[in-house]
N, CA, C and O atoms as a printed pandas DataFrame, in Angstrom:
     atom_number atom_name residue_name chain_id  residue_number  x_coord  y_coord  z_coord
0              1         N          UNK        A               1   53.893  -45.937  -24.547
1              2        CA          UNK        A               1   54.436  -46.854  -23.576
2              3         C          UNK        A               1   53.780  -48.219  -23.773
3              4         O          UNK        A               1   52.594  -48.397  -24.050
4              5         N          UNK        A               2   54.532  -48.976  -23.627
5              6        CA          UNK        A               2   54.333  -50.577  -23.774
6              7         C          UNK        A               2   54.269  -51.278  -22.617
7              8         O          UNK        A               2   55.392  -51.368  -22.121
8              9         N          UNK        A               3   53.041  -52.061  -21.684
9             10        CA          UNK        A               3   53.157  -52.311  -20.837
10            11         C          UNK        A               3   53.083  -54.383  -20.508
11            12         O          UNK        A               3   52.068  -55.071  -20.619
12            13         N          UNK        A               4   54.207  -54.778  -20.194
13            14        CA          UNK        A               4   54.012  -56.539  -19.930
14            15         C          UNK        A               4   54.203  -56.868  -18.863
15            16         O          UNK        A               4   55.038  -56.406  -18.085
16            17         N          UNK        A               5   53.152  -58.046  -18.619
17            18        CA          UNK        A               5   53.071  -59.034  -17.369
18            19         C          UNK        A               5   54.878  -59.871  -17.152
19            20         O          UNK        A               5   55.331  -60.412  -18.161
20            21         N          UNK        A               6   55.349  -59.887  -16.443
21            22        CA          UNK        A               6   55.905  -60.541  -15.826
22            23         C          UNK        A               6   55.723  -61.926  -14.989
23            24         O          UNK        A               6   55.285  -61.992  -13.841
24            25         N          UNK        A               7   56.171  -63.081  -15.842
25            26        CA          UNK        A               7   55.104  -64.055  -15.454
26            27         C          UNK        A               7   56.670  -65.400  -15.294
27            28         O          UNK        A               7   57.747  -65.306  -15.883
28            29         N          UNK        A               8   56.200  -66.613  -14.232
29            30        CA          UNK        A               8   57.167  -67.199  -14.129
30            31         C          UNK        A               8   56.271  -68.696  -14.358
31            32         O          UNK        A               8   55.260  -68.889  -13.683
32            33         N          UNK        A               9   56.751  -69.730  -15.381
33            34        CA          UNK        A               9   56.342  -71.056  -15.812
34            35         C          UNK        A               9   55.627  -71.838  -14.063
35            36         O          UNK        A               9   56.252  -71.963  -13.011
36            37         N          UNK        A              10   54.734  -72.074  -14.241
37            38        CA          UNK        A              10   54.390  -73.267  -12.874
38            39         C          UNK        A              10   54.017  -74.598  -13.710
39            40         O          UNK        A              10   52.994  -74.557  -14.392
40            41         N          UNK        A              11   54.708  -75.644  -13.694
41            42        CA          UNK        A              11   54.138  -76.737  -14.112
42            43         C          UNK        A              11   53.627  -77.551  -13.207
43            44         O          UNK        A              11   54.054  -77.709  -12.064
44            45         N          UNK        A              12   52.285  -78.323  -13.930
45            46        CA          UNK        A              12   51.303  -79.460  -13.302
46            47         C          UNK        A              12   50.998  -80.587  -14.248
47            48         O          UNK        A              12   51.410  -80.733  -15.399
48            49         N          UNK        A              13   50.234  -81.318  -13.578
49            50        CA          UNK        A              13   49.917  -82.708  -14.527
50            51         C          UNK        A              13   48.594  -82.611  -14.234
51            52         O          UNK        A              13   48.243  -82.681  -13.057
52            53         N          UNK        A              14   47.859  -82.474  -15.042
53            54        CA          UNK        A              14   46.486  -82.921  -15.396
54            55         C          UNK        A              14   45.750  -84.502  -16.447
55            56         O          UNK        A              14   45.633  -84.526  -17.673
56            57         N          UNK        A              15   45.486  -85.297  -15.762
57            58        CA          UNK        A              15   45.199  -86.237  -16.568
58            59         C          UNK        A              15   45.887  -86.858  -17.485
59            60         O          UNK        A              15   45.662  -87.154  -18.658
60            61         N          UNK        A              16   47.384  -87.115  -16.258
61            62        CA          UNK        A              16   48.610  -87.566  -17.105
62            63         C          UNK        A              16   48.954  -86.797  -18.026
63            64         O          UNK        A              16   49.700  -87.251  -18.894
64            65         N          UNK        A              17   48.541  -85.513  -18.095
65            66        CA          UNK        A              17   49.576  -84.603  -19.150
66            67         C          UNK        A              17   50.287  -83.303  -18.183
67            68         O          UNK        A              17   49.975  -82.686  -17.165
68            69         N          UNK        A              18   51.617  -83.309  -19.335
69            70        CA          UNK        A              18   52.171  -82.054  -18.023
70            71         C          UNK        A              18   51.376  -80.813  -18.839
71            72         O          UNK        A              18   50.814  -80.964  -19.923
72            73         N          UNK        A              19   51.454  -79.508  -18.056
73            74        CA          UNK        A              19   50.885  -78.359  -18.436
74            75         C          UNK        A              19   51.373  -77.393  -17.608
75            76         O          UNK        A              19   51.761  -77.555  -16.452
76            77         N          UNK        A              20   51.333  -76.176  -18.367
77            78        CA          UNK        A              20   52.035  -75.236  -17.938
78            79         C          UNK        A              20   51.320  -73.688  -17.667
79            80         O          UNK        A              20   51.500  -72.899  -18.595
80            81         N          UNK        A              21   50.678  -73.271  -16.714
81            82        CA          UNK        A              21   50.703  -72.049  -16.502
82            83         C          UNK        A              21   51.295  -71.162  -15.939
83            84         O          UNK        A              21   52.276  -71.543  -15.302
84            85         N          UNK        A              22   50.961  -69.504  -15.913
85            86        CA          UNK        A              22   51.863  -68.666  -15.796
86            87         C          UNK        A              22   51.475  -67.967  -14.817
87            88         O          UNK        A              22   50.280  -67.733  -15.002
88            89         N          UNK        A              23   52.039  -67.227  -13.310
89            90        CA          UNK        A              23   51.866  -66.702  -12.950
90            91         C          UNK        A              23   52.838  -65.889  -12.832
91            92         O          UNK        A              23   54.064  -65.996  -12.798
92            93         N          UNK        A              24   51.759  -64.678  -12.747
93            94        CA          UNK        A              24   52.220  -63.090  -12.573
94            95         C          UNK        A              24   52.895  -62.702  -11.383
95            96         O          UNK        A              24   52.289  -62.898  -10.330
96            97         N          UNK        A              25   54.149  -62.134  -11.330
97            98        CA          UNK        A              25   54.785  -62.020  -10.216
98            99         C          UNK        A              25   55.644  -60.056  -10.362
99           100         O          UNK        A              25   56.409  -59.464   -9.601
100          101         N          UNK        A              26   54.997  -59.644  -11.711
101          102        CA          UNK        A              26   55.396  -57.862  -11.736
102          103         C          UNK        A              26   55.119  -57.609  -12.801
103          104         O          UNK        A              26   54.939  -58.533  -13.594
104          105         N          UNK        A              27   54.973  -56.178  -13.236
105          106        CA          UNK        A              27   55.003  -55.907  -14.593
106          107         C          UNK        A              27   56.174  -54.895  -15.040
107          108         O          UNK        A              27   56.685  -54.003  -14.363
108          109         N          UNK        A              28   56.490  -55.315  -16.501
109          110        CA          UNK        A              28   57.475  -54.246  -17.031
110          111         C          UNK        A              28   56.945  -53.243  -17.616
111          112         O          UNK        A              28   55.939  -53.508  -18.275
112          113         N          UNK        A              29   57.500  -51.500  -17.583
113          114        CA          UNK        A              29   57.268  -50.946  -18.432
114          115         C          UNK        A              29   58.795  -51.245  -19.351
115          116         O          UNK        A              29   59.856  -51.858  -19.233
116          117         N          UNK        A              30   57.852  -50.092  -20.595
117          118        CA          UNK        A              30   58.827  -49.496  -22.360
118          119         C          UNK        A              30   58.666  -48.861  -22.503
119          120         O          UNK        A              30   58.048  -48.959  -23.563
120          121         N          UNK        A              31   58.722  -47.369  -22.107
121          122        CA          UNK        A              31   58.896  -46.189  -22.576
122          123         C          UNK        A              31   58.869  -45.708  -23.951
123          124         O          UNK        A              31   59.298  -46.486  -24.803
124          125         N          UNK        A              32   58.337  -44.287  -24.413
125          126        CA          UNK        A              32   58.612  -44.583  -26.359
126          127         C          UNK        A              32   59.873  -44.462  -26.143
127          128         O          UNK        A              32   60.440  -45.140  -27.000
128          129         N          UNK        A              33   60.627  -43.964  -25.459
129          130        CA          UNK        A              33   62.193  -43.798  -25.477
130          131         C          UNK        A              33   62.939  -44.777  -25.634
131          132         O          UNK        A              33   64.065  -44.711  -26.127
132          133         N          UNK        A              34   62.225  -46.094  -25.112
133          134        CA          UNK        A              34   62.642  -47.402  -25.418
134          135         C          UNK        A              34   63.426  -47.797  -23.744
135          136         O          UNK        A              34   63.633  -48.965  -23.414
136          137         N          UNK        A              35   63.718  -46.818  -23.002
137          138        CA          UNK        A              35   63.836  -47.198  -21.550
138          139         C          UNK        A              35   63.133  -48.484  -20.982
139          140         O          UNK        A              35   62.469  -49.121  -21.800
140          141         N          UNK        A              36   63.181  -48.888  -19.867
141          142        CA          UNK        A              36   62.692  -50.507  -19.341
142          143         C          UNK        A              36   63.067  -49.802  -17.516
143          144         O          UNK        A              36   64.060  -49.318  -16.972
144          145         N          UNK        A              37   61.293  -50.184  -16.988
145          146        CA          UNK        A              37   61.450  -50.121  -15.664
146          147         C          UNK        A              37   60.405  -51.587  -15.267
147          148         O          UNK        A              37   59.675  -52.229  -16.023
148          149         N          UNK        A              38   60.678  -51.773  -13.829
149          150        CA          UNK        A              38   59.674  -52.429  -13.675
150          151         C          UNK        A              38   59.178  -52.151  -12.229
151          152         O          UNK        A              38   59.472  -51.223  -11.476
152          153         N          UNK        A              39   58.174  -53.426  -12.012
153          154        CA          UNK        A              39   57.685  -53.314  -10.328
154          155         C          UNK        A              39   57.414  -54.978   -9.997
155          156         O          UNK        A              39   56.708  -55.758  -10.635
156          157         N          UNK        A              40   57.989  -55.158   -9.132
157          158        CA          UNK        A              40   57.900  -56.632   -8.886
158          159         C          UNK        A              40   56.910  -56.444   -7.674
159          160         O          UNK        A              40   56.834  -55.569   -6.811
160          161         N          UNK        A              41   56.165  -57.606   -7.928
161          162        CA          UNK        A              41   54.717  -57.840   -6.661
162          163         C          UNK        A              41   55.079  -59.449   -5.746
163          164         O          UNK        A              41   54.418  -60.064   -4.909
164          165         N          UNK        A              42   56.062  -59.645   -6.209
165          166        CA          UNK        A              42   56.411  -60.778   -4.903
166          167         C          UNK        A              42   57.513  -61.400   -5.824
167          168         O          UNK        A              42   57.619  -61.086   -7.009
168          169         N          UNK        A              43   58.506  -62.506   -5.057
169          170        CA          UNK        A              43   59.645  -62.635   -5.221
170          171         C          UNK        A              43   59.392  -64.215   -4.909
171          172         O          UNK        A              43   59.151  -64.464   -3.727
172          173         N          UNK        A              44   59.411  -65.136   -5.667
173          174        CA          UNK        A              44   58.939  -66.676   -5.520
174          175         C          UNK        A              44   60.021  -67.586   -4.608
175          176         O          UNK        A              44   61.173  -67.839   -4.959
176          177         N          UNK        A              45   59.533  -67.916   -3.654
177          178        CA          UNK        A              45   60.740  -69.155   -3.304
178          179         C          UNK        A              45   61.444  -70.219   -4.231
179          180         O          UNK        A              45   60.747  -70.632   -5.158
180          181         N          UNK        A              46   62.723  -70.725   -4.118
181          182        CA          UNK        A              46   62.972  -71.436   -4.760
182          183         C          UNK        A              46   63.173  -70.878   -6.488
183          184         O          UNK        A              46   63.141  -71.741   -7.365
184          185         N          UNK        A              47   63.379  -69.367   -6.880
185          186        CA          UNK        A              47   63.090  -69.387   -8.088
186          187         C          UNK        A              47   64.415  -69.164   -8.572
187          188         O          UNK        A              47   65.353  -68.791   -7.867
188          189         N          UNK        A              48   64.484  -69.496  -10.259
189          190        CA          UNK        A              48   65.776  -69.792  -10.580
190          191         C          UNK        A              48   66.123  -68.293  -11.384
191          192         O          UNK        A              48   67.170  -68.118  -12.009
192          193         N          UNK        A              49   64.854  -67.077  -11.218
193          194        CA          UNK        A              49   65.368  -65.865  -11.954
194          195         C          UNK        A              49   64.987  -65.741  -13.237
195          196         O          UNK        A              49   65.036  -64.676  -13.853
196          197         N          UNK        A              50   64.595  -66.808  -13.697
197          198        CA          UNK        A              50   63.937  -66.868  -15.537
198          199         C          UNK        A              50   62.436  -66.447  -14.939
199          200         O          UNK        A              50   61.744  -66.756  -13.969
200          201         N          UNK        A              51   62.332  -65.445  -16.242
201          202        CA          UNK        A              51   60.859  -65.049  -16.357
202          203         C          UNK        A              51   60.206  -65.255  -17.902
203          204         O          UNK        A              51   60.854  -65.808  -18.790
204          205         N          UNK        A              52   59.323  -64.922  -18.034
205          206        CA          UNK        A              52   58.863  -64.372  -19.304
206          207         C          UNK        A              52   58.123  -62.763  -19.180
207          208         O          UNK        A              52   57.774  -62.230  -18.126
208          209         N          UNK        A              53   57.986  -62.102  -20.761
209          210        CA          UNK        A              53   57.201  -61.358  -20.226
210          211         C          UNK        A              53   55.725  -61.509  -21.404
211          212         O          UNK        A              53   55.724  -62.466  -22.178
212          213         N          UNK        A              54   55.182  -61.042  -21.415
213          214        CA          UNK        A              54   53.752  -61.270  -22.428
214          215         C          UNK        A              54   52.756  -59.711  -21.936
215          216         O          UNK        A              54   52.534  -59.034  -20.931
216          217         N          UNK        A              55   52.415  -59.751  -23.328
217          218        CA          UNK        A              55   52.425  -57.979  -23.844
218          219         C          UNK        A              55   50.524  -58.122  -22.816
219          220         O          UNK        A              55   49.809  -59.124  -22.778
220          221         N          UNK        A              56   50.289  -56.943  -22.250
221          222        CA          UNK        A              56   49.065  -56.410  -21.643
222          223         C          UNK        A              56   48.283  -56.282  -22.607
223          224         O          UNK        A              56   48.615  -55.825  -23.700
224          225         N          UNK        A              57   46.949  -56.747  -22.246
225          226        CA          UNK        A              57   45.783  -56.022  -23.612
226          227         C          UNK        A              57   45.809  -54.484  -23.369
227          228         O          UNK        A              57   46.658  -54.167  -22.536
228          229         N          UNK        A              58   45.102  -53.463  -23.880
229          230        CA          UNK        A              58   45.119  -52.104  -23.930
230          231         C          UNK        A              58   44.472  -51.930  -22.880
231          232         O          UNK        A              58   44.887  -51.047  -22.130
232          233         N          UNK        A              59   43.080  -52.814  -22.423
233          234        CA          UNK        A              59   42.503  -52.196  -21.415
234          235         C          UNK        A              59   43.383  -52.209  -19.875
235          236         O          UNK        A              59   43.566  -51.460  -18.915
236          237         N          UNK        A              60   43.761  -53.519  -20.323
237          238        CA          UNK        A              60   44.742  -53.608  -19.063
238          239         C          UNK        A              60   45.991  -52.662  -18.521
239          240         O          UNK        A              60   46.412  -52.498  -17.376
240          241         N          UNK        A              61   46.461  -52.049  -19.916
241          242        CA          UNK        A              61   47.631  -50.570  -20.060
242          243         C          UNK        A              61   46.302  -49.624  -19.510
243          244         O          UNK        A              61   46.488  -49.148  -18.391
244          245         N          UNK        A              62   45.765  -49.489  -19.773
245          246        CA          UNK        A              62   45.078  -48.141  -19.265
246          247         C          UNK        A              62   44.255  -48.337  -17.995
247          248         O          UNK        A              62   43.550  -47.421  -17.572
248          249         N          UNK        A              63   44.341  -49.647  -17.312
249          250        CA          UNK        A              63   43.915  -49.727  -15.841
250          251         C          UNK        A              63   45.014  -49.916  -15.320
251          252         O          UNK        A              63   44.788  -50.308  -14.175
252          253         N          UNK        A              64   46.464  -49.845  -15.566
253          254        CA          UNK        A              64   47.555  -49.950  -15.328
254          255         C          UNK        A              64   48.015  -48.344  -14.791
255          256         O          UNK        A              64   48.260  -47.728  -13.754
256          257         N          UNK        A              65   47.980  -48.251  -15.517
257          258        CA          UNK        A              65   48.812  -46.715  -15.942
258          259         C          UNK        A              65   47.833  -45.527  -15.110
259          260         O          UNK        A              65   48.484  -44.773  -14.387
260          261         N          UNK        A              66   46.919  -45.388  -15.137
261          262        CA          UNK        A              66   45.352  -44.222  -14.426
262          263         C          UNK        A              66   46.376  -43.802  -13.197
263          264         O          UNK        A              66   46.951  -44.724  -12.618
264          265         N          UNK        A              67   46.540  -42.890  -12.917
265          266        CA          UNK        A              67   47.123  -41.936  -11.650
266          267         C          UNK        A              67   48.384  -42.323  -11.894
267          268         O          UNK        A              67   48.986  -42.121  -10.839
268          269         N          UNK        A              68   49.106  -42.754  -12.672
269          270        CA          UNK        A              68   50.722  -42.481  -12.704
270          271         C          UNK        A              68   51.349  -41.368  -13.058
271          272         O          UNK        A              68   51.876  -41.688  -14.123
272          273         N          UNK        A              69   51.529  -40.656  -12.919
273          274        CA          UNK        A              69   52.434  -39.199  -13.237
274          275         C          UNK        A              69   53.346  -38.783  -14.495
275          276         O          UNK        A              69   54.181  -37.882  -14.569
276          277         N          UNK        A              70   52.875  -39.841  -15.590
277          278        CA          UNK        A              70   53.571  -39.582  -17.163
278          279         C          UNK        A              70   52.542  -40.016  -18.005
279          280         O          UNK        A              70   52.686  -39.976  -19.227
């Protein structure tokens, strides 16, 4: 199983430059089956529905995953 952050663009300006970080708003699973579930942890005002997703380190899959039932 393949596990990614679910993350939505926030842009700012720092020292007259724009910049862009990401916050986390759910994560997707990938099944080896290749199936796709997810879990959303909040729902942003104002959002237009575009996400990204960006792959979990391993430790983070396996503090993810501990008491899930597969």
């Amino acid at each position: 199983m393949t596990i990614y952050d679910k993350c939505i663009p926030v842009e700012y300006e720092k020292n007259g430059e724009k910049k862009t970080s990401w916050k986390k708003i759910g994560v997707v699973f990938i099944g080896d089956d290749g199936k796709m579930w997810g879990r959303d942890e909040c729902i942003p005002l104002n959002w237009d529905g575009k996400y990204n997703l960006f792959p979990q380190s391993q430790k983070e899959q396996t503090e993810q995953t501990e008491g899930m039932p597969f």
